[in-house]
C-alpha positions in Angstrom: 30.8 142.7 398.0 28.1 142.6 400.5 27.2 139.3 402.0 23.8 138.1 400.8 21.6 137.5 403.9 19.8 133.9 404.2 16.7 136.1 405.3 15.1 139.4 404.1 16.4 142.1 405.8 13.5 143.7 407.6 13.4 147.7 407.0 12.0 150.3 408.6 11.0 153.1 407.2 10.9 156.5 409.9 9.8 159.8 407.6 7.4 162.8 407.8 7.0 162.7 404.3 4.3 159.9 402.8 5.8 160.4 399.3 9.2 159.7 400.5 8.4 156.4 401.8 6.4 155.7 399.3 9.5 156.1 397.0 11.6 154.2 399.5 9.3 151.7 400.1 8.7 150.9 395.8 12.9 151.1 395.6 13.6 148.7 398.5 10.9 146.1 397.7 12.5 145.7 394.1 15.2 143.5 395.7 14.6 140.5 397.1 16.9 140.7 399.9 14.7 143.7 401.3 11.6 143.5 403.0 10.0 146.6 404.0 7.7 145.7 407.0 6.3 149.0 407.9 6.6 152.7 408.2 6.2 155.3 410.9 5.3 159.2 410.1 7.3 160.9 413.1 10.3 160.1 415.9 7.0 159.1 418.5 6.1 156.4 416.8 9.6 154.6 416.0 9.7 152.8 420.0 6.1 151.1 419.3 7.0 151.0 414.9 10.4 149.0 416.1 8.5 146.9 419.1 5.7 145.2 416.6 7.8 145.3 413.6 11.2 143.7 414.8 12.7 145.6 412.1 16.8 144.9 411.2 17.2 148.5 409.7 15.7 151.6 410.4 15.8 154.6 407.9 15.4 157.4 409.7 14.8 160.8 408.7 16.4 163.4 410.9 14.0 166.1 410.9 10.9 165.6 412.0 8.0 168.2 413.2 7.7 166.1 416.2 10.3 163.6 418.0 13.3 164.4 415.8 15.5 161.2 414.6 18.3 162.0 416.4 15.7 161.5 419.8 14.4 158.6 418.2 17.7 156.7 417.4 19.0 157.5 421.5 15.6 155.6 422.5 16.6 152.8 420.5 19.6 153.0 421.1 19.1 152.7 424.7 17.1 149.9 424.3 13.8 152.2 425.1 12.1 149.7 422.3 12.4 146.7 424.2 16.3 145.1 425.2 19.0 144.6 424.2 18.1 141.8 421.5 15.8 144.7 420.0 18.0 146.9 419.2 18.0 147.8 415.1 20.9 149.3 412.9 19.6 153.1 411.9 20.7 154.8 409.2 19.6 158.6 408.9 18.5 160.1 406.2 19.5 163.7 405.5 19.3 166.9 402.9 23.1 168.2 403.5 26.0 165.9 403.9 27.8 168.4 406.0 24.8 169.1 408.6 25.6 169.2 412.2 22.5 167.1 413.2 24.6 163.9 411.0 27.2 164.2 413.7 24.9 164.2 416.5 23.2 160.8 415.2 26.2 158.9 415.1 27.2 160.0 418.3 23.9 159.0 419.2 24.3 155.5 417.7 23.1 155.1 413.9 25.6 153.2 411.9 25.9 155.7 409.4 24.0 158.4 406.9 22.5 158.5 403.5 21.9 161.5 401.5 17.8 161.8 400.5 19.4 162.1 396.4 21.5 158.8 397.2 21.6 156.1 394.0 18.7 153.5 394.8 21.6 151.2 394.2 23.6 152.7 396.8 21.0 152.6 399.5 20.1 148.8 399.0 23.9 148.3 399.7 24.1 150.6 402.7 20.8 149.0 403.8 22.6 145.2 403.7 25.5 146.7 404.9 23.9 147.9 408.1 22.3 144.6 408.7 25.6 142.7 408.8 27.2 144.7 411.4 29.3 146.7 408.6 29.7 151.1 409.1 27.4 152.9 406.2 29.8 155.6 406.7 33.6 154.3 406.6 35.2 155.6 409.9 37.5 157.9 407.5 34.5 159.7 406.4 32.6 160.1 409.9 36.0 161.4 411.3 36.7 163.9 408.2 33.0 165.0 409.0 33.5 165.2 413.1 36.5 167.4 412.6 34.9 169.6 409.9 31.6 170.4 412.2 34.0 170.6 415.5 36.0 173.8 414.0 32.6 175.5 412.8 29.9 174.6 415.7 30.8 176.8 419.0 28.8 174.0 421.0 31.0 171.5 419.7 34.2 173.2 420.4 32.8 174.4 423.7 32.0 170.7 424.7 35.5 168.8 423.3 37.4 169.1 426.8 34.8 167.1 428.6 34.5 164.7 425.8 37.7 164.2 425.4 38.5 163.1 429.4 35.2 161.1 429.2 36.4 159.1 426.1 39.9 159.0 427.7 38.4 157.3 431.2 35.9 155.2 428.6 39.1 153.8 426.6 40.9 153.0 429.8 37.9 149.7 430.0 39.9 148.1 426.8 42.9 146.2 427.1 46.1 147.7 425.2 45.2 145.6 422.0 42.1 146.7 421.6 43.0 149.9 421.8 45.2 149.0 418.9 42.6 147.9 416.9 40.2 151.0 417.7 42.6 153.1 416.7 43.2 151.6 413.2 39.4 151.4 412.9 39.3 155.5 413.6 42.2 155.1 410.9 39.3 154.2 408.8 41.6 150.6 408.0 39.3 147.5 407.3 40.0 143.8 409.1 41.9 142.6 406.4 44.3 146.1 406.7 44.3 146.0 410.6 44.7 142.2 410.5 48.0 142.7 408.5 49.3 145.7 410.2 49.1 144.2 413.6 50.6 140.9 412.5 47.1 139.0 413.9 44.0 136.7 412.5 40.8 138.3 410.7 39.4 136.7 413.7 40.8 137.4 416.0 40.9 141.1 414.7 36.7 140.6 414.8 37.2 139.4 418.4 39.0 142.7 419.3 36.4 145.1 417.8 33.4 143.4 418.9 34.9 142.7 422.6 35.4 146.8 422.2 32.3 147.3 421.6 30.7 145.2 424.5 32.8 147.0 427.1 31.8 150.7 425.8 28.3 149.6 424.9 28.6 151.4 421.3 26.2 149.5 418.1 29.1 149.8 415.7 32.7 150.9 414.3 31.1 154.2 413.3 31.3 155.2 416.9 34.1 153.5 418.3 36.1 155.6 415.9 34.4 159.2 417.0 35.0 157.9 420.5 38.3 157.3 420.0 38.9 160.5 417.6 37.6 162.3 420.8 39.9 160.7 422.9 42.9 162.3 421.0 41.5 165.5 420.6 43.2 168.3 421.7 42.4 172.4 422.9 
Protein backbone atom coordinates (compact mmCIF):
# COMPACT_ATOMS: atom_id res chain seq x y z
CA UNK A 1 0.00 0.00 0.00
CA UNK A 2 1.44 3.28 -0.97
CA UNK A 3 1.20 6.08 1.51
CA UNK A 4 -1.12 8.76 0.20
CA UNK A 5 0.82 12.13 0.06
CA UNK A 6 -0.84 15.23 1.94
CA UNK A 7 0.22 17.17 -1.36
CA UNK A 8 0.17 16.43 -5.09
CA UNK A 9 2.99 14.91 -6.18
CA UNK A 10 4.62 17.20 -8.77
CA UNK A 11 5.57 15.23 -12.12
CA UNK A 12 7.77 15.78 -14.64
CA UNK A 13 7.44 14.70 -17.73
CA UNK A 14 11.08 14.39 -19.92
CA UNK A 15 10.10 12.84 -23.65
CA UNK A 16 10.92 13.40 -27.39
CA UNK A 17 7.64 12.22 -28.18
CA UNK A 18 4.58 15.00 -27.89
CA UNK A 19 2.01 12.14 -28.10
CA UNK A 20 3.66 10.24 -25.35
CA UNK A 21 3.32 12.94 -22.95
CA UNK A 22 0.34 13.77 -23.97
CA UNK A 23 -0.81 10.14 -23.05
CA UNK A 24 1.15 10.42 -19.83
CA UNK A 25 0.11 13.66 -19.01
CA UNK A 26 -4.09 12.68 -19.61
CA UNK A 27 -3.15 9.24 -17.41
CA UNK A 28 -1.42 10.98 -14.45
CA UNK A 29 -3.85 13.87 -14.13
CA UNK A 30 -6.72 11.31 -13.61
CA UNK A 31 -5.60 10.88 -10.02
CA UNK A 32 -5.68 13.37 -7.66
CA UNK A 33 -2.55 12.66 -6.01
CA UNK A 34 -0.72 13.61 -9.34
CA UNK A 35 -0.04 16.77 -10.58
CA UNK A 36 1.71 17.06 -13.77
CA UNK A 37 3.40 20.54 -13.79
CA UNK A 38 5.22 20.56 -16.97
CA UNK A 39 7.03 18.80 -19.67
CA UNK A 40 10.36 19.08 -21.48
CA UNK A 41 10.98 17.66 -25.26
CA UNK A 42 14.82 16.62 -24.84
CA UNK A 43 17.65 15.79 -21.91
CA UNK A 44 18.81 19.95 -22.52
CA UNK A 45 16.00 21.11 -21.21
CA UNK A 46 15.45 18.86 -17.93
CA UNK A 47 18.19 21.28 -15.64
CA UNK A 48 16.02 24.64 -16.50
CA UNK A 49 12.32 22.11 -16.80
CA UNK A 50 13.44 20.85 -12.98
CA UNK A 51 14.80 24.57 -11.77
CA UNK A 52 11.19 26.42 -12.59
CA UNK A 53 9.08 23.50 -12.09
CA UNK A 54 10.35 22.05 -8.60
CA UNK A 55 9.08 18.84 -9.80
CA UNK A 56 9.08 15.61 -7.10
CA UNK A 57 9.26 13.00 -10.02
CA UNK A 58 10.76 13.09 -13.23
CA UNK A 59 9.83 10.57 -15.99
CA UNK A 60 12.40 10.36 -18.12
CA UNK A 61 12.70 8.85 -21.40
CA UNK A 62 16.12 7.39 -22.04
CA UNK A 63 16.59 8.07 -25.61
CA UNK A 64 16.63 11.17 -26.79
CA UNK A 65 18.02 12.75 -30.18
CA UNK A 66 19.73 15.25 -28.15
CA UNK A 67 20.92 15.04 -24.29
CA UNK A 68 20.06 11.39 -23.66
CA UNK A 69 18.25 10.64 -20.09
CA UNK A 70 20.85 8.85 -18.80
CA UNK A 71 23.09 12.55 -19.17
CA UNK A 72 20.11 14.20 -17.95
CA UNK A 73 19.49 12.15 -14.71
CA UNK A 74 23.76 12.55 -13.69
CA UNK A 75 23.02 16.44 -13.99
CA UNK A 76 20.42 16.13 -11.58
CA UNK A 77 21.75 13.93 -9.89
CA UNK A 78 24.64 16.01 -9.27
CA UNK A 79 22.68 18.66 -8.27
CA UNK A 80 23.42 20.57 -11.77
CA UNK A 81 19.60 21.84 -11.33
CA UNK A 82 20.13 23.76 -8.35
CA UNK A 83 21.33 21.84 -4.71
CA UNK A 84 20.94 19.54 -2.97
CA UNK A 85 17.19 20.37 -1.80
CA UNK A 86 16.43 20.20 -5.68
CA UNK A 87 17.18 17.17 -6.37
CA UNK A 88 13.96 14.96 -7.93
CA UNK A 89 13.31 11.13 -7.85
CA UNK A 90 13.69 10.01 -11.86
CA UNK A 91 12.18 7.19 -13.07
CA UNK A 92 13.18 6.21 -16.90
CA UNK A 93 11.20 5.23 -19.17
CA UNK A 94 12.23 2.48 -21.67
CA UNK A 95 11.18 0.16 -24.83
CA UNK A 96 13.20 -3.15 -23.57
CA UNK A 97 13.29 -4.26 -20.05
CA UNK A 98 16.64 -5.87 -20.58
CA UNK A 99 18.44 -2.70 -22.28
CA UNK A 100 21.86 -1.84 -21.13
CA UNK A 101 21.16 1.90 -21.04
CA UNK A 102 18.42 0.85 -17.75
CA UNK A 103 21.56 -0.26 -15.95
CA UNK A 104 23.46 2.78 -16.72
CA UNK A 105 20.57 5.09 -15.30
CA UNK A 106 20.45 3.57 -12.00
CA UNK A 107 23.93 3.66 -11.74
CA UNK A 108 23.46 7.09 -12.59
CA UNK A 109 20.89 7.68 -9.84
CA UNK A 110 17.05 7.14 -11.04
CA UNK A 111 15.22 5.25 -8.53
CA UNK A 112 14.02 2.81 -10.78
CA UNK A 113 12.44 2.00 -14.62
CA UNK A 114 9.14 1.73 -16.15
CA UNK A 115 8.40 -0.02 -19.33
CA UNK A 116 6.62 2.55 -22.15
CA UNK A 117 3.59 -0.56 -22.26
CA UNK A 118 3.41 -0.40 -18.28
CA UNK A 119 -0.40 -0.56 -16.70
CA UNK A 120 -1.53 3.22 -16.13
CA UNK A 121 -2.18 1.73 -12.80
CA UNK A 122 1.16 0.62 -12.35
CA UNK A 123 2.83 3.84 -13.14
CA UNK A 124 0.65 6.01 -10.76
CA UNK A 125 2.00 3.59 -8.01
CA UNK A 126 5.66 3.68 -9.21
CA UNK A 127 5.10 7.48 -9.54
CA UNK A 128 3.99 7.73 -5.52
CA UNK A 129 6.36 5.31 -4.77
CA UNK A 130 9.31 7.34 -6.03
CA UNK A 131 8.03 10.41 -4.18
CA UNK A 132 8.17 8.72 -0.79
CA UNK A 133 11.67 7.65 -0.92
CA UNK A 134 10.58 3.92 -1.87
CA UNK A 135 12.88 1.83 -5.08
CA UNK A 136 10.41 1.53 -8.37
CA UNK A 137 12.57 -1.35 -9.02
CA UNK A 138 12.91 -3.77 -5.92
CA UNK A 139 16.72 -4.18 -5.30
CA UNK A 140 16.12 -8.03 -6.33
CA UNK A 141 15.10 -7.03 -9.64
CA UNK A 142 17.94 -4.20 -10.38
CA UNK A 143 20.46 -6.91 -9.18
CA UNK A 144 18.92 -9.89 -11.46
CA UNK A 145 19.14 -7.15 -14.28
CA UNK A 146 23.02 -5.89 -13.25
CA UNK A 147 24.16 -9.43 -13.46
CA UNK A 148 22.31 -10.29 -16.61
CA UNK A 149 23.81 -7.10 -18.71
CA UNK A 150 27.39 -7.70 -16.83
CA UNK A 151 27.86 -11.30 -18.53
CA UNK A 152 26.71 -9.99 -22.05
CA UNK A 153 28.16 -6.21 -22.27
CA UNK A 154 32.20 -6.55 -22.87
CA UNK A 155 32.31 -2.85 -21.40
CA UNK A 156 30.72 -3.95 -18.35
CA UNK A 157 32.82 -7.00 -17.79
CA UNK A 158 35.84 -4.98 -18.82
CA UNK A 159 35.13 -2.28 -16.18
CA UNK A 160 33.94 -4.78 -12.94
CA UNK A 161 37.59 -4.90 -11.42
CA UNK A 162 37.73 -1.20 -10.93
CA UNK A 163 34.26 -0.97 -9.78
CA UNK A 164 34.48 -3.50 -7.61
CA UNK A 165 37.79 -1.92 -5.47
CA UNK A 166 36.00 1.53 -5.79
CA UNK A 167 32.70 0.11 -4.17
CA UNK A 168 34.95 -1.79 -1.73
CA UNK A 169 36.98 1.60 -0.57
CA UNK A 170 33.25 3.42 -0.86
CA UNK A 171 31.74 0.63 1.72
CA UNK A 172 34.65 0.95 4.03
CA UNK A 173 32.78 4.88 4.95
CA UNK A 174 29.79 2.69 6.78
CA UNK A 175 30.04 1.32 10.02
CA UNK A 176 29.71 -2.60 10.28
CA UNK A 177 25.84 -2.36 10.80
CA UNK A 178 25.20 -0.59 8.10
CA UNK A 179 26.85 -2.64 6.09
CA UNK A 180 24.47 -5.25 7.47
CA UNK A 181 21.64 -3.55 6.41
CA UNK A 182 23.00 -2.72 2.72
CA UNK A 183 23.54 -5.96 2.22
CA UNK A 184 20.01 -7.30 3.06
CA UNK A 185 18.72 -4.29 0.99
CA UNK A 186 20.94 -5.81 -2.13
CA UNK A 187 19.11 -9.05 -0.78
CA UNK A 188 16.19 -7.21 -2.11
CA UNK A 189 14.64 -7.77 1.87
CA UNK A 190 12.24 -4.81 2.88
CA UNK A 191 12.43 -2.95 6.67
CA UNK A 192 10.12 -5.02 8.08
CA UNK A 193 12.32 -8.37 6.73
CA UNK A 194 15.79 -6.66 7.61
CA UNK A 195 14.24 -5.25 10.91
CA UNK A 196 13.45 -9.00 11.97
CA UNK A 197 16.52 -10.63 10.64
CA UNK A 198 18.85 -8.33 12.48
CA UNK A 199 16.95 -8.46 15.66
CA UNK A 200 16.49 -4.32 15.50
CA UNK A 201 13.57 -1.44 15.28
CA UNK A 202 11.87 -0.35 11.76
CA UNK A 203 13.51 2.74 12.84
CA UNK A 204 16.22 2.28 13.56
CA UNK A 205 16.52 -0.04 10.38
CA UNK A 206 15.37 3.52 8.41
CA UNK A 207 18.21 5.18 10.46
CA UNK A 208 20.77 2.68 9.04
CA UNK A 209 19.80 3.00 5.36
CA UNK A 210 19.36 6.61 5.13
CA UNK A 211 22.69 7.23 7.31
CA UNK A 212 24.11 4.87 4.30
CA UNK A 213 23.01 6.75 1.97
CA UNK A 214 24.30 10.27 3.27
CA UNK A 215 27.84 8.86 3.58
CA UNK A 216 27.96 7.44 -0.13
CA UNK A 217 25.81 10.29 -1.51
CA UNK A 218 23.47 7.76 -3.49
CA UNK A 219 19.31 9.13 -4.02
CA UNK A 220 18.02 5.65 -3.04
CA UNK A 221 18.10 1.77 -2.11
CA UNK A 222 18.18 1.12 -5.85
CA UNK A 223 21.77 1.95 -5.84
CA UNK A 224 23.07 1.22 -2.61
CA UNK A 225 22.27 -2.33 -3.60
CA UNK A 226 24.27 -2.19 -7.20
CA UNK A 227 26.93 -0.61 -5.13
CA UNK A 228 27.10 -3.11 -2.85
CA UNK A 229 26.42 -6.02 -5.51
CA UNK A 230 29.61 -4.46 -7.05
CA UNK A 231 31.39 -4.69 -4.07
CA UNK A 232 31.09 -8.58 -3.97
CA UNK A 233 31.69 -9.10 -7.40
CA UNK A 234 34.21 -11.19 -8.47
CA UNK A 235 36.74 -11.94 -11.99
Amino acid sequence: MVAVPTDPVRVLLVDDDPLVRAGLRIMLSGDDRIEVVGGAGDGSEVAAAVAEHRPDVVLMDVRMPGVDGITATEGLRGGASGGEGARPQVIVLTTFDADATVVRALRAGAAGYLLKHTEPERIVESVLRAAAGEPVLSPGVARALMDRVAGEDPAERSEAPTRRERARRRLELLTEREREVAEAVTAGLSNAEIAERLYMSMGTVKSHVSSALAKLDLTGRVQLALLTHDARSED
